[in-house]
C-alpha positions in Angstrom: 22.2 -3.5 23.5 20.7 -3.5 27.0 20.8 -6.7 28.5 17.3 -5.5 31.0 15.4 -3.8 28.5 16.2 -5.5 24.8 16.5 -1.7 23.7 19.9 -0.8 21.3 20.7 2.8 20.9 22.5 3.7 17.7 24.8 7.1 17.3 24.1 8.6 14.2 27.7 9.9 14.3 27.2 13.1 13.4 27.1 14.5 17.5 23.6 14.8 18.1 20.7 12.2 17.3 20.8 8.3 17.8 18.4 5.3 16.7 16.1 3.5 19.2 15.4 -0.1 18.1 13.5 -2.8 20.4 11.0 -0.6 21.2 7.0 -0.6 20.9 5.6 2.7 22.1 2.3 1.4 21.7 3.0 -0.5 25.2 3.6 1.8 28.1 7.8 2.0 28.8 8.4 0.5 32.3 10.9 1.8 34.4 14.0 0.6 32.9 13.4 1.2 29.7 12.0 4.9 30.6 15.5 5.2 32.1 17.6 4.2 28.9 15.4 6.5 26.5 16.2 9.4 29.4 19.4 8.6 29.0 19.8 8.3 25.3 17.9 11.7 24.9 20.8 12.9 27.5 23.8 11.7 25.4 22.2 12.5 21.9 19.8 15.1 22.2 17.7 13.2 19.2 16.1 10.2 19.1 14.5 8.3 16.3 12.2 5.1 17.2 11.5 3.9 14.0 8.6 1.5 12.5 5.9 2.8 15.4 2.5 2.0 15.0 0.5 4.3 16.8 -3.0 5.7 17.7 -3.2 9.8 19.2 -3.8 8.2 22.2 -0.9 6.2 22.7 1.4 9.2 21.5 0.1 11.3 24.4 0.4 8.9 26.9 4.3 8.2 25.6 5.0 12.0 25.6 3.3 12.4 28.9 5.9 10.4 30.7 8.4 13.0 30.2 6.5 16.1 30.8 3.2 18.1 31.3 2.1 18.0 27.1 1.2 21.6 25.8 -1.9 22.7 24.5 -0.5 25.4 22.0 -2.2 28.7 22.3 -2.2 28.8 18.4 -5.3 26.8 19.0 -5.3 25.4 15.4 -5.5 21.6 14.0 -5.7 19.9 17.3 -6.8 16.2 17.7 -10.7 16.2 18.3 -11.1 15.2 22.1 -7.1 15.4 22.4 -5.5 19.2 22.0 -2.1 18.3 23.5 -1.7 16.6 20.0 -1.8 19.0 17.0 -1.7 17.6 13.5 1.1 19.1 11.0 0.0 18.2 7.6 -0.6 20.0 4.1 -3.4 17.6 2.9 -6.6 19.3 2.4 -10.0 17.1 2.5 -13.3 19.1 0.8 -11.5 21.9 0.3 -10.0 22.6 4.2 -6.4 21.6 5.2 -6.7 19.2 7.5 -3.6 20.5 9.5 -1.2 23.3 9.6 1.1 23.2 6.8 3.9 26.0 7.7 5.4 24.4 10.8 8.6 25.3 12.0 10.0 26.5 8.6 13.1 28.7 10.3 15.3 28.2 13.0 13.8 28.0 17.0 13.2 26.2 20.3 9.7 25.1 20.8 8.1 26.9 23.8 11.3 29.5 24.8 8.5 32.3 24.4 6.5 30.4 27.4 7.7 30.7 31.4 7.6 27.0 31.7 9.7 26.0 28.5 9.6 22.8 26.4 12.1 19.9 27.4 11.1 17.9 24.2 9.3 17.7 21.2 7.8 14.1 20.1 6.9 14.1 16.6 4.8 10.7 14.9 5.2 10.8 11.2 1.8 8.7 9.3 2.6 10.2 6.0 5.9 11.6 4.5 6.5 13.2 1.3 8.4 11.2 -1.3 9.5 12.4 -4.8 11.3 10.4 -7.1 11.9 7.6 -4.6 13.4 9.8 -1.9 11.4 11.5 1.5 11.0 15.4 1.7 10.4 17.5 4.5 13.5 16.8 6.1 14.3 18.7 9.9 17.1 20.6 10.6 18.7 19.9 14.1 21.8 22.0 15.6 24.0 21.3 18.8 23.5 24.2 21.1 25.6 22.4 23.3 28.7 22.0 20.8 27.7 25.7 19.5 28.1 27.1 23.3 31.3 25.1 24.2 33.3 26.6 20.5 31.9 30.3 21.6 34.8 32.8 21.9 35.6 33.4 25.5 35.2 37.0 25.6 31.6 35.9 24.2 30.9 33.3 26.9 31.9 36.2 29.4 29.8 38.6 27.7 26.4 36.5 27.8 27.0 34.7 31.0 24.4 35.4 33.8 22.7 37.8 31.0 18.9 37.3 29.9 17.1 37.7 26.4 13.0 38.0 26.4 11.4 36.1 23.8 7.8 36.5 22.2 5.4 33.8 20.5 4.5 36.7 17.7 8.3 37.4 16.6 8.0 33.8 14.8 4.2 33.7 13.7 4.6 37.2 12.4 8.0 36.2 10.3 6.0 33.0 8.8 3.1 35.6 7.8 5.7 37.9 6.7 8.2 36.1 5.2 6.6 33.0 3.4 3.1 33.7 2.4 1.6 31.6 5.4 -1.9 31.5 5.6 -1.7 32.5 9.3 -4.3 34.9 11.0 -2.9 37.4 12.8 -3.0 36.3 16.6 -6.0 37.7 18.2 -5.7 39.6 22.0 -6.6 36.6 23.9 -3.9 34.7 22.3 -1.0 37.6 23.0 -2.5 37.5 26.6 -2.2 33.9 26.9 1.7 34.1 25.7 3.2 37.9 27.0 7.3 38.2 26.1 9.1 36.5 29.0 12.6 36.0 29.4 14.9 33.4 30.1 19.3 32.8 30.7 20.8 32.9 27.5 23.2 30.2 29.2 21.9 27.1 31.3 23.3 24.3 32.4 21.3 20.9 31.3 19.7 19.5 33.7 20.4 15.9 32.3 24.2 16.0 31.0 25.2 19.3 33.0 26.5 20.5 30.1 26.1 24.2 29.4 24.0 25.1 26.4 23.2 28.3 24.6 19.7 28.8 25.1 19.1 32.1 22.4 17.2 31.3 18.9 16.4 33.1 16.0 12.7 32.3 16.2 11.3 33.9 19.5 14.6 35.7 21.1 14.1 39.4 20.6 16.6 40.9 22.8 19.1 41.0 25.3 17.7 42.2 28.4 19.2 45.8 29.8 22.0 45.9 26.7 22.0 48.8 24.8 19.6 47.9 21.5 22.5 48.1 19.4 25.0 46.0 21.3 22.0 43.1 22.0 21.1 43.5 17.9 24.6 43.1 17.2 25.5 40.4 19.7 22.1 37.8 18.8 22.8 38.3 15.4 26.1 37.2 16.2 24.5 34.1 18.1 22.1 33.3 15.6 24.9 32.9 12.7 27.4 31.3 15.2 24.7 28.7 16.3 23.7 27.0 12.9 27.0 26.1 11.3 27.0 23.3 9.4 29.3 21.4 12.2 26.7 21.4 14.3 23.9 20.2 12.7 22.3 16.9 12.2 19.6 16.4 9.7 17.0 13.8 9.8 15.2 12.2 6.7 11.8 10.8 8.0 9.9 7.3 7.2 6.8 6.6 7.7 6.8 5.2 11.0 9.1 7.5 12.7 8.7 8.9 16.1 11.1 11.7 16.6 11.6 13.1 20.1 13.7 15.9 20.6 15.5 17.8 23.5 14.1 21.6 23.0 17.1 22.5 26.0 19.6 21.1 23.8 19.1 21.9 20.0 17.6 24.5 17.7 15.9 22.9 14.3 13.9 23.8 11.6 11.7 22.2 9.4 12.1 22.2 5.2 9.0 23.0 3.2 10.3 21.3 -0.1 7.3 19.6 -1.0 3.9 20.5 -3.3 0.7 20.1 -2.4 0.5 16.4 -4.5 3.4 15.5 -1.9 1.9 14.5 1.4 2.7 14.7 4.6 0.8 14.0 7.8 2.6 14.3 11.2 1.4 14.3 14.8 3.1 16.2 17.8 3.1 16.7 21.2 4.9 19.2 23.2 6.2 18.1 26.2 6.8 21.1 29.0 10.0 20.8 31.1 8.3 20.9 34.3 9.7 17.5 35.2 13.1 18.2 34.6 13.1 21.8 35.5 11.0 21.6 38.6 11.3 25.7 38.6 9.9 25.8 35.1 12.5 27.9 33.9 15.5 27.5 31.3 17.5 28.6 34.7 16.8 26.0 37.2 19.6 24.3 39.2 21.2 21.4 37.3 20.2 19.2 39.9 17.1 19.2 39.2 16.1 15.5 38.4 13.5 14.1 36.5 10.8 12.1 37.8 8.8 9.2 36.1 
């Protein structure tokens, strides 16, 4: 425990993700205790703060310390008077869900298909799932750090100083697609507001200055100037490599939970085991990495430091 800030920080001991306890984040965080969350999100890439009690409000304003919060070009289920917060939920109230129910249900990295990517992901759960005594809708989290450094090195050398474009529709197309979602196809003005970009498939963390492999399944779509085959056979090699089960961490919300998460670090996914009787009522904010990647980029300089 932190003599200064009263805050303990718990490993989960599975390599990524760690416990916050001693912390209200209905108060503003001063200085020191912004510091030890930095650097527990640093050292863990995970972070649960459990038993919260918050309004929408006070989730933006935590989530705002870290980074610009996102207004998601999906446009859909956003607080009333607050967009940066988007409500995840499949409870429906006269007939109309009340948020979006698909989420996440596949492997990606929030905001990879935007020029100024995500840094983290803070997620407040008011409802959770239960059946039979135990909490569904579990997410998925895996080590992109641990999943670069075990990469063959005629792999590493292959991908390094190489980039892949990604694109917002690859993954709202596949949830259409692939699971029945009740999606609209994006309109124009949305595939205008998010064009492919591309990105390093290998940075170095701006906090640790570890390198991570920045490639997911959701949004990648290729590697940029590789032969289609090759870059097919090479991110498909990435993808599978990537979620191993030695890599990932899993975390079982309670109502209460925040969950922040470094997007720069891991890949997750979120599991859509429970029925419409089950529910489950989350709020997030996207935070942009435009505090710790001054250059807005996956690729900026590892020395880029972060500023309260």
């Amino acid at each position: 425990m932190s003599e200064a800030t009263g805050i303990r920080v718990v490993p989960s001991g599975t390599g990524l993700a760690a416990s916050v306890e001693g912390l209200d984040l209905s108060r503003p965080l001063d200085e020191a205790q912004w510091q030890t969350v930095i650097d527990a999100i640093a050292a863990h890439g995970v972070l649960r703060f459990p038993a919260q009690q918050l309004t929408s409000q006070q989730l933006f304003e935590f989530s705002s310390r870290f980074g610009t919060p996102e207004i998601n070009v999906g446009g859909m289920f956003q607080e009333p008077g607050l967009p940066q917060v988007m409500i995840l939920s499949n409870i429906q109230r006269d007939g109309k869900p009340v948020g979006i129910g698909d989420a996440g249900q596949d492997w990606h990295t929030d905001m990879s298909y935007s020029g100024t990517v995500a840094f983290a992901n803070v997620l407040y759960a008011l409802e959770v799932p239960q059946r039979d005594g135990q909490p569904l809708g579990e997410t998925r989290f895996s080590d992109m750090a641990a999943a670069y450094d075990t990469l063959p090195d005629d792999v590493k050398a292959k991908i390094e100083g190489r980039t892949a474009t990604h694109d917002f529709e690859k993954f709202w197309e596949m949830m259409r697609r692939e699971k029945g979602s009740p999606r609209p196809p994006l309109t124009a003005a949305q595939r205008a507001a998010k064009p492919p970009v591309s990105h390093p498939l290998v940075m170095r963390h701006p906090l640790s200055g570890r390198r991570t492999l920045y490639a997911n399944p959701g949004y990648a779509m290729f590697v940029d100037g590789m032969d289609r085959a090759e870059s097919d056979a090479l991110l498909a090699f990435l993808f599978e490599h990537q979620v191993q089960q030695r890599f990932v961490h899993v975390h079982r919300w309670t109502k209460g939970d925040l969950l922040m998460w470094d997007n720069l670090r891991t890949i997750h996914k979120a599991i859509g085991d429970y029925g419409p009787t089950e529910p489950r009522l989350i709020k997030r904010c996207q935070v942009m990495a435009d505090k710790v990647l001054p250059q807005g980029t996956a690729g900026a300089a590892a020395s880029a430091s972060v500023h309260a």
